[in-house]
Wavefront OBJ file of the C-alpha trace (Angstrom):
o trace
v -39.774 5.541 3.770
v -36.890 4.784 1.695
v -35.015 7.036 -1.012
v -36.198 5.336 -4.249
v -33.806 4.285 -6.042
v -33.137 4.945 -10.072
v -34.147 2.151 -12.512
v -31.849 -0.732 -12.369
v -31.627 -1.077 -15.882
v -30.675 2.517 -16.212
v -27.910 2.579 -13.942
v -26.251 -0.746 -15.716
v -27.054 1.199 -19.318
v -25.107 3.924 -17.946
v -22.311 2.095 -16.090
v -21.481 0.216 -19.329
v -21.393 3.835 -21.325
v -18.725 5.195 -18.729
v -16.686 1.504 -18.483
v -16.216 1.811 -22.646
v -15.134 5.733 -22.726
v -11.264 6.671 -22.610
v -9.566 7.606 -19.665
v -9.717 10.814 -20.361
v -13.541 11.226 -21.431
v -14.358 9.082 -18.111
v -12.413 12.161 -16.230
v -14.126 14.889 -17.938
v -17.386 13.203 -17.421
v -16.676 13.291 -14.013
v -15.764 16.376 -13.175
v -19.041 17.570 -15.561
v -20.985 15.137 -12.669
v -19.365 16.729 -9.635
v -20.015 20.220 -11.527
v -23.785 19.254 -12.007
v -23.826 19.058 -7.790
v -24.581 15.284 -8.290
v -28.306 15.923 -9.587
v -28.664 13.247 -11.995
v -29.136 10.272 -9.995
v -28.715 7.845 -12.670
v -25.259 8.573 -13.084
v -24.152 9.184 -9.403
v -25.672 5.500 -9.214
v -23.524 4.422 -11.842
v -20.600 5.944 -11.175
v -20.387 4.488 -7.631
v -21.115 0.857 -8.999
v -19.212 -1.955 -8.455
v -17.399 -2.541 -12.353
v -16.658 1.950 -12.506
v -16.066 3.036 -8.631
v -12.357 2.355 -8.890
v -12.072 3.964 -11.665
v -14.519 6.805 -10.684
v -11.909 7.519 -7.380
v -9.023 7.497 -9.422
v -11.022 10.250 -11.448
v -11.675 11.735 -8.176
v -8.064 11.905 -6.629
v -6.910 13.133 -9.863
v -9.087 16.177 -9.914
v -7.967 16.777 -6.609
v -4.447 17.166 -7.086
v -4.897 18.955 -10.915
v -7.541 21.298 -9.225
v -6.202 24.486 -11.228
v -6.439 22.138 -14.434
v -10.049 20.736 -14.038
v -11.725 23.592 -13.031
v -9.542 26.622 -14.665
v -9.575 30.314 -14.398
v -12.633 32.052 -16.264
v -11.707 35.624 -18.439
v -12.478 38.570 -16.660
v -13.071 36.491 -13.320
v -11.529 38.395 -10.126
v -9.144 36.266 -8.050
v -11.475 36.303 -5.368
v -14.228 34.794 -7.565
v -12.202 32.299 -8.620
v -10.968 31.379 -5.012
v -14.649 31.328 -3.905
v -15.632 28.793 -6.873
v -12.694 26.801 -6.498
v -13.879 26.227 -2.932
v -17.634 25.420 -3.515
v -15.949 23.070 -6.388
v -13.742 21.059 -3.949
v -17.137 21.123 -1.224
v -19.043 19.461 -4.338
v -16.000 17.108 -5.275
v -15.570 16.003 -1.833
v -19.435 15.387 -1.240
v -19.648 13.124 -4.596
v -16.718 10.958 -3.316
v -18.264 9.772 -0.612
v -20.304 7.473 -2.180
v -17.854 5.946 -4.438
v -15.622 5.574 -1.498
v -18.268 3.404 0.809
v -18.694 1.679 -2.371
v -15.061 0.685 -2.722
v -14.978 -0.383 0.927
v -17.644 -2.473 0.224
v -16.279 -4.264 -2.893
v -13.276 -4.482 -0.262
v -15.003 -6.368 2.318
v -16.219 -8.964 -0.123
v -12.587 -9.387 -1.701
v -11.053 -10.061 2.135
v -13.536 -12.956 2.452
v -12.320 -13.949 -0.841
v -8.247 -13.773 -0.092
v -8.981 -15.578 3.539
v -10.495 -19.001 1.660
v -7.740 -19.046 -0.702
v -4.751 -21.588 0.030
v -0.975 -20.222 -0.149
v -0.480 -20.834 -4.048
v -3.417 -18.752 -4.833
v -3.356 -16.337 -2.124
v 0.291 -15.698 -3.125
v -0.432 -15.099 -7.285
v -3.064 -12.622 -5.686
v -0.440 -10.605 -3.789
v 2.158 -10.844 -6.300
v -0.319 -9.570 -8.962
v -1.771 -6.791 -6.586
v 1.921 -5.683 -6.178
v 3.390 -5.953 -9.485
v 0.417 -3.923 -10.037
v 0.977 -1.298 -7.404
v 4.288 -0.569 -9.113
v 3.725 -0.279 -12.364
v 3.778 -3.390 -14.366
v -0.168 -3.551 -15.357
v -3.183 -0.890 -15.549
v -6.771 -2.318 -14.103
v -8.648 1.038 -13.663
v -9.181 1.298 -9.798
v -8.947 -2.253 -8.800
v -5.867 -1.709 -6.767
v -7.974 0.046 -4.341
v -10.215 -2.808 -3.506
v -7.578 -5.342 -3.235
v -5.174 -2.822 -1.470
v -8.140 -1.839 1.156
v -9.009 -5.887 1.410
v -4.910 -6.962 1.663
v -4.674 -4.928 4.412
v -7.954 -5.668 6.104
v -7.756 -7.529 9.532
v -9.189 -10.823 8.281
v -6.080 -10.978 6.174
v -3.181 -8.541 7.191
v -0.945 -10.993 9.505
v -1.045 -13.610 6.244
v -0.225 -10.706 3.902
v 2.726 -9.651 6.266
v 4.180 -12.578 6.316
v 3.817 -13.707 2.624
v 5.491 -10.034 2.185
v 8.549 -10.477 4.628
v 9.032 -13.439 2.651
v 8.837 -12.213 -1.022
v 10.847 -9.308 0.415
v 13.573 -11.607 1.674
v 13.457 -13.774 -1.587
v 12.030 -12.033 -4.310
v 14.347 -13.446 -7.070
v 11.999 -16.625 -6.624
v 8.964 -14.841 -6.615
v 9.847 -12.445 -9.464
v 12.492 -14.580 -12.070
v 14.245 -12.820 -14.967
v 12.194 -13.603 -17.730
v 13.883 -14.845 -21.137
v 15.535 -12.111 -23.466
v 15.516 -9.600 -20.154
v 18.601 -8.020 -19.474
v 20.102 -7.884 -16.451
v 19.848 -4.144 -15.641
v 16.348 -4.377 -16.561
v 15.203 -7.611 -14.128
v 17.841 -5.590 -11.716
v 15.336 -2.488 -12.096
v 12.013 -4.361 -11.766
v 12.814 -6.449 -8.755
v 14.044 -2.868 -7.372
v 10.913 -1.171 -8.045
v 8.894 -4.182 -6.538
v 10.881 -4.208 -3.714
v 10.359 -0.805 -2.878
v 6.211 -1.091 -3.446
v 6.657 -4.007 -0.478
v 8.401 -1.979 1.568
v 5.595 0.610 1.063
v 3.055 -2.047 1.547
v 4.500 -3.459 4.709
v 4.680 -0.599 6.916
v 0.771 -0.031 6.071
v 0.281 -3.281 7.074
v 2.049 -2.638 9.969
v -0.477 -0.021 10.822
v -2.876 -2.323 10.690
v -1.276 -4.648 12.574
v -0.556 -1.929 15.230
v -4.669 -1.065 15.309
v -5.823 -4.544 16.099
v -3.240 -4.789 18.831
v -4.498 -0.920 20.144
v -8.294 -1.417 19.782
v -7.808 -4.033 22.360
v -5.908 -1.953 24.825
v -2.523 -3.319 24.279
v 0.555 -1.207 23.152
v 1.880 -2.349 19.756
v 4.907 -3.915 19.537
v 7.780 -1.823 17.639
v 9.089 -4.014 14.734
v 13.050 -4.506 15.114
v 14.373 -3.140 12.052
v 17.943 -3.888 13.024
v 16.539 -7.732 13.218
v 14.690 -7.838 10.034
v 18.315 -5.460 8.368
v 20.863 -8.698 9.774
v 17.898 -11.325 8.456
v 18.324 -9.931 4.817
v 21.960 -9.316 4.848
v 22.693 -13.242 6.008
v 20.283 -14.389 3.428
v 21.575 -12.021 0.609
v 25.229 -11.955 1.549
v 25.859 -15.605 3.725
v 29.807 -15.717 3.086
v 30.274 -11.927 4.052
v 27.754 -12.437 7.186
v 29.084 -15.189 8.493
v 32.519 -13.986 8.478
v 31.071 -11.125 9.986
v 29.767 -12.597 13.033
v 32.530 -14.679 13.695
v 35.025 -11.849 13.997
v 31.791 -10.112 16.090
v 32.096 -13.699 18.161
v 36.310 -13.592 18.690
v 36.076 -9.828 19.648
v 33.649 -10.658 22.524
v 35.791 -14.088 22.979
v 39.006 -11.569 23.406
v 37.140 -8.698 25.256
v 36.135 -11.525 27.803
v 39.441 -12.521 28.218
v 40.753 -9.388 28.729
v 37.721 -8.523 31.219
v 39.174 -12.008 33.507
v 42.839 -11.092 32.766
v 41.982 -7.607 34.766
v 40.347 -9.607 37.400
v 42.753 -12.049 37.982
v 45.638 -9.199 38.024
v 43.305 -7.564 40.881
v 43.208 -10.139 42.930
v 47.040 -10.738 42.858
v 47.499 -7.281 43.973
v 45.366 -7.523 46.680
v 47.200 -10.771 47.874
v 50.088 -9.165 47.961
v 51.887 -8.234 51.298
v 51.851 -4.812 52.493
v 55.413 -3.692 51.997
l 1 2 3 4 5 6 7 8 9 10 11 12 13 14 15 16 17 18 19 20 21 22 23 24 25 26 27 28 29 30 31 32 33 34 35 36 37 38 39 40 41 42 43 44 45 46 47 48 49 50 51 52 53 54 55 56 57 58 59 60 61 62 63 64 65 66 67 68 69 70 71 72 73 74 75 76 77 78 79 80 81 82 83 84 85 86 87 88 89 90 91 92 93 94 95 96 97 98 99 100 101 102 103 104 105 106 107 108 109 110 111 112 113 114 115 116 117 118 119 120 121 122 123 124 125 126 127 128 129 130 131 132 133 134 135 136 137 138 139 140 141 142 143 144 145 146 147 148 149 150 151 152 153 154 155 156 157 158 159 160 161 162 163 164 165 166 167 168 169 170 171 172 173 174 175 176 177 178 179 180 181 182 183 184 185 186 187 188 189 190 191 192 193 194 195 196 197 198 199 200 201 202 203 204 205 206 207 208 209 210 211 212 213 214 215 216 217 218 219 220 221 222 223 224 225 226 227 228 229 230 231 232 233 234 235 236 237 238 239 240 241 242 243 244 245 246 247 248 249 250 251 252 253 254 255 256 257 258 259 260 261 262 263 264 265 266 267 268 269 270 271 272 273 274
């Protein structure tokens, strides 16, 4: 027989309560639910549903790295005591996040379907958005992990990549200097997006490199020094082109020199024993 479930209308009721508090009311509620051991079904429900599990594992991760903060050190409580309830508290905190996180993953499976049907134009304002996102320029409470998880999903990765390399390569075009910016300022933004692609490209990378592994096959090694001289001719063409030409005239004269060698070897040889 299956678990019953809570009340449907319970769970939205309660969802809706935790999507209107403050950031930092939705935290402390959280760690007062982890605290609890999870008991009150209602709100484990809720907190793992689909509009308040991003936010809930951004809750989570936080009280894992301000552990000391969220769950501080009682008067009169032995080090050992505290030690011993920090660990039951990070048992209980990892236990509750394991819903939230198969809920996320689920959310992320239905976002990959929707990035594969979209065309370029609208799969493109998706990434850009996601991105910009990723590095600061807008706040929407956990929804970079569903698009993040679904960006880098194998129904979409190899598009992703490639849209990336691109904005990457060109990302004036993608990212323009908006009116009244300053230069130092667009300078800094198209910096910091820059290096949230580069971030975001060698984790698609790994996901590249699994699809090509769960079939048996040795990923491929990206050529760095490739993608480096791609860049530099498209950021600097003057500078790359003289470049490679006085690359092309030392080879030329190292040729030359190579035959000059030969040909004095073979005169020797001619020659008559004296």
């Amino acid at each position: 027989m299956a678990d019953a479930q809570p009340p449907a209308e319970q769970v939205t009721a309660e969802a809706k309560r935790l999507t209107d508090m403050t950031h930092q009311a939705f935290y402390e509620a959280w760690i007062a639910h982890v605290q609890d051991g999870g008991v009150n079904e209602v709100r484990a429900a809720a907190f793992s549903s689909p509009d308040v599990a991003g936010r809930t594992l951004l809750a989570a991760d936080r009280a894992g790295r301000e552990l000391k903060t969220a769950l501080p050190r009682r008067d009169g409580e032995s080090k050992r005591e505290y030690q011993a309830r920090m660990s039951a508290f990070r048992e209980q905190l990892q236990a509750a996040r394991v819903p939230v996180v198969a809920a996320i993953e689920d959310l992320a499976v239905d976002e990959a379907e929707f990035l594969a049907q979209l065309d370029n134009e609208a799969f493109t304002e998706e990434w850009l958005a996601f991105v910009q996102q990723a590095a600061g320029a807008s706040v929407r409470a956990g929804h970079n992990y569903v698009q993040g998880l679904a960006f880098r999903s194998p129904q979409v990765a190899a598009r992703t990549q490639t849209l990336a390399v691109r904005m990457m390569r060109a990302t004036s075009r993608f990212l323009p200097q908006t009116e009244g910016e300053s230069r130092k300022a667009y300078e800094a933004r198209v910096s910091q997006l820059q290096s949230r692609l580069e971030a975001e490209l060698r984790f698609l990378q790994y996901t590249l490199n699994y699809m090509t592994a769960r079939w048996g096959r040795m990923p491929t090694a990206p050529n760095y020094r490739l993608q480096a001289m791609n860049l530099l001719a498209e950021k600097y063409p003057e500078e790359f082109s003289q470049l490679r030409n006085a690359v092309r005239e030392n080879a030329a004269e190292a040729r030359e020199e190579v035959r000059r060698q030969k040909r004095q070897a073979r005169r020797a040889q001619a020659r008559p024993a004296s």
